[in-house]
Every structure is written in structure tokens, then in C-alpha cells.
C-alpha positions in Angstrom: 26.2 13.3 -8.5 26.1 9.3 -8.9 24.9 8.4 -12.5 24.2 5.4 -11.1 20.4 3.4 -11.8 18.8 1.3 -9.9 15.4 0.0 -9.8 14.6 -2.9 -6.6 11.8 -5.2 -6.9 10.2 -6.6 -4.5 8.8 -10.4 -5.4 11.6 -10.3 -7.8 11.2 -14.0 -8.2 7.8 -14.0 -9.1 5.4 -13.3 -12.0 5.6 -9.2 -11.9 8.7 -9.7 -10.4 10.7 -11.3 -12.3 9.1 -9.9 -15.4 10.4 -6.5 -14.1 13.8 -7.7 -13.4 14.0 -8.7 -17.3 12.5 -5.3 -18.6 14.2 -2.8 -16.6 17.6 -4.6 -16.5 17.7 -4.3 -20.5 16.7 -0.6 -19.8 20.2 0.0 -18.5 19.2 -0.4 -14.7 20.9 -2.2 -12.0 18.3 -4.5 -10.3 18.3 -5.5 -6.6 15.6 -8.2 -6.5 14.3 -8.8 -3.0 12.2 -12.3 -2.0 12.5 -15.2 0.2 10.2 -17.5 -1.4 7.1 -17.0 0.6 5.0 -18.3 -1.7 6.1 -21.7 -0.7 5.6 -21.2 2.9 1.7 -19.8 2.2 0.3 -22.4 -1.2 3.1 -25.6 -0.8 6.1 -27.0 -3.2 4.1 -26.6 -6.3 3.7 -22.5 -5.4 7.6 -22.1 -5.1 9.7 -19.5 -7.4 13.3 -20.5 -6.6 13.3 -22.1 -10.7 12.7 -17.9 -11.4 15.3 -17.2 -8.8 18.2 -19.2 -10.4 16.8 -18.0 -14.3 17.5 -14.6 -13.5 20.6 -15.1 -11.6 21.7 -16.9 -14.8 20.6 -14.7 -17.2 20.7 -11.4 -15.6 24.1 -9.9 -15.3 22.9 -6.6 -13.4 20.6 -8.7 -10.4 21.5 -9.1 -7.2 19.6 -11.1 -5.0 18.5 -10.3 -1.2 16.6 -13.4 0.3 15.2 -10.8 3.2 11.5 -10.4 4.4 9.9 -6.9 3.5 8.4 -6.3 6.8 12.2 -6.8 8.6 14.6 -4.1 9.6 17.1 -5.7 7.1 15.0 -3.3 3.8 16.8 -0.1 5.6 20.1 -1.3 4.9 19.3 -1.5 1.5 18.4 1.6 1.4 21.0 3.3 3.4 23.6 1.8 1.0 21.7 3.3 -2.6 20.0 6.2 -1.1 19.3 8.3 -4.1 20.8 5.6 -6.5 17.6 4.0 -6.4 15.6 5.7 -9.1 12.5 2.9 -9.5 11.1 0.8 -6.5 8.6 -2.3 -8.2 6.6 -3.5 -5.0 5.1 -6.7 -6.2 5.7 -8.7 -2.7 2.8 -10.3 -1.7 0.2 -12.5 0.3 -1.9 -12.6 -2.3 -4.8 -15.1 -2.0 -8.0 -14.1 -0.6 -8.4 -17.2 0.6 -5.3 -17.8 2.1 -5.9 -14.3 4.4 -8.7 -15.9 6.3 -6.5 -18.6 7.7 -4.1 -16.1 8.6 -5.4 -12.9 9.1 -2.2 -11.5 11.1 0.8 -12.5 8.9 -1.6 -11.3 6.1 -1.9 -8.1 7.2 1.4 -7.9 8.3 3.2 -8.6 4.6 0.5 -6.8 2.5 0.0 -3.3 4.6 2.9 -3.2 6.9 5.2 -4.9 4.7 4.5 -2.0 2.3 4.5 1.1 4.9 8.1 -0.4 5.5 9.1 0.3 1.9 7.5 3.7 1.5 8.8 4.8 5.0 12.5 4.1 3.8 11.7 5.1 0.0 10.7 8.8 2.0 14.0 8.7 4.3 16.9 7.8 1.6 15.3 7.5 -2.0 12.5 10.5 -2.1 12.6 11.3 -5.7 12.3 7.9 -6.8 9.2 6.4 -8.6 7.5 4.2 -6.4 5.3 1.6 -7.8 2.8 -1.0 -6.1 0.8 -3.5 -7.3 -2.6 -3.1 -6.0 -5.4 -5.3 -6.5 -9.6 -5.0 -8.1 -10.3 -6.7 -4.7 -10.0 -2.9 -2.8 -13.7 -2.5 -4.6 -15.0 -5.4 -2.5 -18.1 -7.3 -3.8 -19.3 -4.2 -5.1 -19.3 -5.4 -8.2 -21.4 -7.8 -7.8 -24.0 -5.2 -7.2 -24.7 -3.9 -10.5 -27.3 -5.7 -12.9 -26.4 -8.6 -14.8 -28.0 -10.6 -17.5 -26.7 -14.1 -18.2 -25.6 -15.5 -21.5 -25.0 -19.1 -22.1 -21.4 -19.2 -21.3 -20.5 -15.8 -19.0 -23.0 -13.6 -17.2 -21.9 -9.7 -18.4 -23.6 -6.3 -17.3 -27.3 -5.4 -19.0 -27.7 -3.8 -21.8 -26.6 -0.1 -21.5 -24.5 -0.2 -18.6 -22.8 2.5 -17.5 -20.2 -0.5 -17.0 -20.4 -2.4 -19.9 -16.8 -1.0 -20.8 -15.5 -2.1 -17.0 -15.4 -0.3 -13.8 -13.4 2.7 -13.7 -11.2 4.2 -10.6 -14.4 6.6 -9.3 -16.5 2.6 -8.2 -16.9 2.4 -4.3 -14.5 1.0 -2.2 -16.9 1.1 1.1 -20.0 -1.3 2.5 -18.8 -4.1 1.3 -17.1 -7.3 2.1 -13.3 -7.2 0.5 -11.9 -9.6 2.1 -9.4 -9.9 4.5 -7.0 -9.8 1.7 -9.0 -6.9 0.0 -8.8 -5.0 3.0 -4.9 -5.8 3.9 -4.0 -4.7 0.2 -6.5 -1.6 0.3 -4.6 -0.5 3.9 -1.6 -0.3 1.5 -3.1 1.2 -1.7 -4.1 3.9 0.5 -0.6 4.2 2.1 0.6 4.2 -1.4 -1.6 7.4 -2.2 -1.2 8.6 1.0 2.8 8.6 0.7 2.6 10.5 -2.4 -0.3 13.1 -1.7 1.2 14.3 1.6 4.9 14.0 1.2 4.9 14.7 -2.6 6.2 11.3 -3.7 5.9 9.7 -7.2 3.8 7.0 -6.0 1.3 5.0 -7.9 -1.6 2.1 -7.2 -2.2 0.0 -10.3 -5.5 -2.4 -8.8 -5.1 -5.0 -10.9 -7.0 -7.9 -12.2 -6.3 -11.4 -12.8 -2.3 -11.0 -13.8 -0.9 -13.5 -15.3 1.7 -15.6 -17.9 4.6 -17.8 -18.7 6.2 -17.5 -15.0 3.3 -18.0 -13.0 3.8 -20.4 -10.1 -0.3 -21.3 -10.2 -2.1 -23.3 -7.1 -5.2 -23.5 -6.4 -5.6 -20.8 -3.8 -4.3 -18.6 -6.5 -3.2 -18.1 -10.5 -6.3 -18.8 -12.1 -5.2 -19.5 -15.7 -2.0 -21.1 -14.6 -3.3 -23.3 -12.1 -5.9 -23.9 -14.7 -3.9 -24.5 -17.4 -1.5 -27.3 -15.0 -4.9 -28.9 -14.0 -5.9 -29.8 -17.6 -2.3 -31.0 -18.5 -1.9 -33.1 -15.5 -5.5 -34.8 -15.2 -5.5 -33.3 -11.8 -9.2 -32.4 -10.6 -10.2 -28.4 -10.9 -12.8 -27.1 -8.9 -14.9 -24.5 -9.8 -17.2 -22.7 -7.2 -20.3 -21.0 -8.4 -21.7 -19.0 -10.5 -22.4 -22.1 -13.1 -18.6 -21.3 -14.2 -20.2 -18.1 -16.1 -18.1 -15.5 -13.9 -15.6 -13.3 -15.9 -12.0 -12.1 -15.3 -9.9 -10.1 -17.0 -6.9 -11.2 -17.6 -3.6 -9.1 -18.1 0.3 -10.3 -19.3 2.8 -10.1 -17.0 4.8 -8.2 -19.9 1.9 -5.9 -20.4 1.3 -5.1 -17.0 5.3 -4.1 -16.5 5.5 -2.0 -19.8 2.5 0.2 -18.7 5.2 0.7 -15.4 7.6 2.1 -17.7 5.4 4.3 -18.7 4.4 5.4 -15.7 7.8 5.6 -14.7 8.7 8.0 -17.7 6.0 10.5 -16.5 5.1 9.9 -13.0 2.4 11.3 -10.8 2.3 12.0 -6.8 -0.2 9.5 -5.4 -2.0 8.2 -8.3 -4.4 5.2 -8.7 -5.2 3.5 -11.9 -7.5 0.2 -12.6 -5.4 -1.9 -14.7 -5.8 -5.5 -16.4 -7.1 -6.9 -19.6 -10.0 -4.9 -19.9 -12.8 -5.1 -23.1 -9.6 -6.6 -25.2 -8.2 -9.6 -22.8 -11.1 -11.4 -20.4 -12.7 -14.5 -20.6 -15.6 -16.7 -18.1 -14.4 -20.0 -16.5 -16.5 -21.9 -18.8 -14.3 -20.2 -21.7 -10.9 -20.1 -20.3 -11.8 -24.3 -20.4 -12.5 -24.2 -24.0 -9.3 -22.6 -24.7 -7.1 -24.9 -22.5 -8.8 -27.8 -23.9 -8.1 -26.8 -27.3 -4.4 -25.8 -26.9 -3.4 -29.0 -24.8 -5.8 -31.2 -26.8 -6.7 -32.6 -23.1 -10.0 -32.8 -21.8 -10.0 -30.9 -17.6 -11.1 -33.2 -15.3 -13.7 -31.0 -13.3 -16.1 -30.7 -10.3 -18.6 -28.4 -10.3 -19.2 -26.7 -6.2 -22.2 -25.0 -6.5 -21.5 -22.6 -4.0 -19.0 -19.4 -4.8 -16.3 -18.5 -3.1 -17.0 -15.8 0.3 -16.9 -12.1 -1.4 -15.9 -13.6 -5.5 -16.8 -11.8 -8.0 -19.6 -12.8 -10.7 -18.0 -10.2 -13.8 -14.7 -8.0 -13.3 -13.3 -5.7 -16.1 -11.0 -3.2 -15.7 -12.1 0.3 -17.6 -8.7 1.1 -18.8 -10.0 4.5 -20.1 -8.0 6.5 -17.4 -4.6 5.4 -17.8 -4.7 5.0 -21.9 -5.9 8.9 -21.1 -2.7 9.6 -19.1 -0.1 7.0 -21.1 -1.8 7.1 -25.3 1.1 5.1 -26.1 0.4 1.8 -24.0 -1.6 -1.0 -25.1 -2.0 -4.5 -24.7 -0.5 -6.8 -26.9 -1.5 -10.2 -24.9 -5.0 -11.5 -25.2 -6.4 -14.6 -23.5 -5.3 -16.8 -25.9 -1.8 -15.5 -26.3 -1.9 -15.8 -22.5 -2.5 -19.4 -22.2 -0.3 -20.4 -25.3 2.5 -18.8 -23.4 1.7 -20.9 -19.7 1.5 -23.8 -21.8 4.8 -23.5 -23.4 6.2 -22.8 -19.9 4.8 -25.9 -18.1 
């Protein structure tokens, strides 16, 4: 039997991507990254990940790089030639603006669900017993959230008094009668698929939803990468738009390198079809109004803003992650990022 390790990564180039191509290649693994840049072809120039691309091919002596499409037949080859080799699969490929799905409903759907049905069919067929891992999204839940009862304070709105989600909203929240999203419901076909895959042919697979992730390596734009593309803004001058909300809503906000090491964990003691809200939670969130404070502060810049008083179709007002579940599963993960560790870290990576 090959002793051989390898873990692929899909997005290698980008934030969770590329982040995983670090960790798990120090781990001993041998990485096969898989990306072709579409992140360029969706947000422009400024959205492209090629600088991560040559970083890791430079400091990575375990990568190698396939610039293939995840929806082509060109994923089974990889497959055929590790077959059981292949003990971790990262899916972090992605359309993953909300914004951007409307304009493109087809190709959207097509990346985020089929995309990912084309990794878990050939995961099943050659690499059964490997942990398969995606990267879901809080958008599955809709504008659910937006439901529950708020009360405002003078910079963020957060839940009333005595909440039953005053600590976040857990896994059990509603994912139906709502509006998701086009994006919400293209990444939802695939969380399911993900749970799916693992319920019915009894494969370690996992859906982490996740909040706003972000750090260092985030290739922000305005469509998407809200503390990056925040954090560019107010170092450049350029004009930042917020919409809605009186820049009061809240996000919270997860490290790249947080996000990756509660994989490993994951990965160490794996479940068949499992879902887990992940992100910043209680410890790592901030409003708009807030993250502009800290940006401000760290870049000693003032952001040139306009104010649209109208929010964007289906965004949500407060969104924290109740972490409870998978701290219950995995007591030996925590979070070592908070907001402003975050932004210190895009800031020195400008």
C-alpha cells in the first residue's frame, strides 16, 4: 500500500486556497493545487490571484499546479492518476459574489453546484476514504436573519435583549422561505451535495457555511472581500460605497489561517456528511461603521465614502456565526485572529 499523502485544493491560489496549500504542505502532504484564475474573468485585473500562484510555486516545494476548470472532464484525470493517494480534498473554488450570480445565473450555478458534484462524483469513484472538505457559505440561511428582532445601537444594530441569538445563529436556523440569492441557492445545491455524498455513500464529507473569511491574501473588489476591498479603498483614496442599513450591519469576520486550522481538525477526526457554521463568531465581528474606524486608525487615512441608502437585494442587517457546535465536536480549536489582527495583517499585505 502507497504511503503516499496528498491533499488537492481547489482555489489553491486564493485566500482559503492558498492558505491551505501552506498549512498542509508543512504537514508532510503533497499538494496538487487546482485554479485558472477565475476570479479575474468574474471581478477584473484588480480581483486576479496569479501573485499567490507564483508565491507558492516559489515557496512551496511539494505544489503542483493544474490551471484546469473544476466543472471539465480534465478533474478525472487527476483523480485517476492518485486514486487512494489522495487522502484530503480542500474545495474552496468558487463564484463567490452574490452579486456577481445575478448577472450570470448559468455559469454561477454551473461552478458553485456542478462544479462541486464533479469533485465529489470522482472523490466517490477513485478517492472514497478521503476527507472531503467544502467551503460553504451563511448565505444558504437566506435573509432569514434578517427576521429576528433587532434593536439599534449607535454604531451596529445587534439582536434584543435575550435573544435566543444573541451568541449567533447555530446550524438548526432555517434554510427555507427566503430569498438566498442566486449565489445562496448555487452554493446551498452544493452544501447539500456535500451532505448528501457523505450521508448516502458513507463519505467523510463536511460543509463549513462560513462568514465573511478573510486576510493577508485576499484579492478584495468591490463585488466581494469586504475588509480587503475596504482596507484598499481607504489606502488608495478610491470611493467605498456602503448600501444601507446606516453602515450599522455586522459581519463576522474569520482568518484565513483560522478557518484552515479548524480543517485540520476536522480532518484528524472526520464525520460522514456533516455541517458546521463557522467564522468569527462573539470573539471576531465588527459593523461597517467600525471596520472604518479601525482602517482609519491603522492607515492613518481618512476613507473617502458615499453613503446608498438602499441595501443590497437579500444582505444581511447582523450575521454571527454560533460556533458552539464545532468547539463541541473539535475543544481544541479556537481563534487566534480578531478584527484588528485581521486588518493589520491586509494592511501589511497591500
Amino acid at each position: 500500500m502507497s504511503s503516499k499523502k496528498v491533499a488537492l485544493i481547489t482555489g489553491s491560489d486564493g485566500l482559503v486556497g492558498s492558505e491551505s496549500v501552506r498549512f498542509f504542505s508543512k504537514l508532510g502532504f503533497e499538494i496538487i493545487g487546482i485554479d485558472n484564475n477565475s476570479r479575474k474573468k468574474f471581478f477584473g485585473d484588480d480581483a486576479s490571484v496569479l501573485k499567490n500562484r507564483y508565491k507558492l510555486k516559489k515557496q512551496v516545494s511539494n505544489y503542483t499546479h493544474f490551471n484546469i476548470d473544476i466543472t471539465s472532464k480534465d478533474i478525472e484525470s487527476i483523480f485517476k492518476k492518485y486514486k487512494n493517494d489522495i487522502k484530503l480534498i480542500i474545495h474552496a473554488a468558487a463564484q463567490p459574489s452574490h452579486d456577481w450570480a445575478a448577472t450570470n445565473p448559468r455559469i454561477d450555478f454551473n461552478v458553485n453546484a456542478v462544479g462541486t458534484l464533479n469533485l465529489l462524483e470522482n472523490t466517490r469513484k477513485y478517492s472514497k476514504d478521503a476527507v472531503f472538505i467544502f467551503t460553504s457559505t451563511n448565505k444558504v440561511y437566506g435573509d432569514n436573519p434578517n427576521k429576528i428582532k433587532f434593536q439599534e445601537l449607535e454604531k451596529r444594530y445587534t439582536p434584543i435583549k435575550n435573544s435566543i441569538y444573541i451568541n449567533g445563529f447555530n446550524e438548526e436556523f432555517s434554510i427555507d422561505n427566503t430569498l438566498h440569492s442566486l449565489f445562496g441557492a448555487s452554493k446551498l445545491s452544493a452544501d447539500i451535495l456535500t451532505q448528501e455524498y457523505g450521508k448516502y455513500f458513507d463519505m467523510n464529507t463536511v460543509a463549513f457555511r462560513g462568514g465573511c473569511l478573510s486576510g493577508g491574501s485576499h484579492a478584495g473588489t468591490m463585488m466581494h472581500g469586504f475588509l480587503s476591498y475596504l482596507m484598499k479603498c481607504t489606502i488608495n483614496g478610491k470611493k467605498y460605497n456602503i448600501f444601507g442599513y446606516k453602515g450599522k450591519q455586522v459581519r463576522d469576520n474569520i482568518h484565513s489561517l483560522d478557518l484552515v486550522s479548524c480543517f485540520y481538525e476536522f480532518y484528524k477526526k472526520p464525520k460522514m456528511g456533516e455541517v458546521y457554521n463557522i467564522g468569527g463568531g462573539s470573539y471576531s465581528n465588527c459593523s461597517m461603521l467600525e471596520a472604518i474606524e479601525i482602517c482609519e486608525e491603522i492607515t492613518d487615512k481618512k476613507l473617502n465614502y458615499k453613503y446608498i441608502d438602499e441595501p443590497r437585494k437579500g444582505d444581511h442587517k447582523w450575521y454571527i456565526s454560533d460556533l458552539s457546535k464545532f468547539k463541541s465536536d473539535y475543544p481544541k480549536w479556537k481563534i487566534d485572529f480578531g478584527i484588528e489582527d485581521i486588518l493589520v495583517d491586509i494592511y501589511k499585505n497591500r
